[in-house]
N, C-alpha and C positions, 0 to 999 in steps of 0.2 A: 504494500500500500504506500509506503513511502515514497518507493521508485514513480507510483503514478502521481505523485504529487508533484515533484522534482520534475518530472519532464514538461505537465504541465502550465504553460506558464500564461498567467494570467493578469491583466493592466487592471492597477488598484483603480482606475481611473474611470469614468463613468463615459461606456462607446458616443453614448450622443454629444458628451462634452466633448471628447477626443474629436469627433465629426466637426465641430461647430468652430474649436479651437484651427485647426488643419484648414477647413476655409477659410478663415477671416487672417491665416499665416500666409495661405498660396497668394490670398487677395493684397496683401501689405505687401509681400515681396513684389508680385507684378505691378503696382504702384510704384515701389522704390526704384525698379529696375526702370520705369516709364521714366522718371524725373532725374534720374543718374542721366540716360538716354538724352534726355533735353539741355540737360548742364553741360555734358561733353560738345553737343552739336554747339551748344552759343560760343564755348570756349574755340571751337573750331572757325565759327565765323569770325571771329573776331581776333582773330593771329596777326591779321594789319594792324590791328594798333601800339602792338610790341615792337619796341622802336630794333630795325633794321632789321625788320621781315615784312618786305612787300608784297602788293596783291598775288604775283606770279610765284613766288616762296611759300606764302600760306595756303596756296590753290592745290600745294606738289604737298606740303605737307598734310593738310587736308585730306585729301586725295590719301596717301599713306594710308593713314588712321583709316582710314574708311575701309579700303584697301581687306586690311588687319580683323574688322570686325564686317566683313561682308556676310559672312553666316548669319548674323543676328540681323533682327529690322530696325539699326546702328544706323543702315547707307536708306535705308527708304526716309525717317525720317529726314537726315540730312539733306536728301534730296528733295523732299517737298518743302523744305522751309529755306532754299534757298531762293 
């Protein structure tokens, strides 16, 4: 009897809490990742203003980054908010 105790393993934790907690964590994370996402892109548009990187330096640099994080929807928004 012991043995069936030991293999079974059970969350002190209440299933519907555990449910409710797990969405409202996937929901915060694709949130934080959305506004990470938006911060990167301004920081990207705005590499001209860093004295001695002109438009055609921050286009290639840009361009890079984007580059790098093409798997993700990184380069879509960059793209539409240009």
């Amino acid at each position: 009897m012991n043995n069936a105790l030991k293999q079974q393993k059970v969350s002190p934790f209440n299933p519907d809490i555990m449910t409710a907690f797990n969405r409202g964590y996937a929901a915060g994370a694709k949130q934080q990742q959305e506004s990470d996402a938006d911060k990167f892109v301004k920081l990207l548009e705005n590499l001209e203003t860093v004295p001695g990187i002109d438009e055609k330096t921050a286009a290639k640099i840009a361009k890079y980054f984007m580059q790098q994080f093409d798997e993700r929807e990184g380069s879509d928004k960059f793209e539409s908010q240009r």
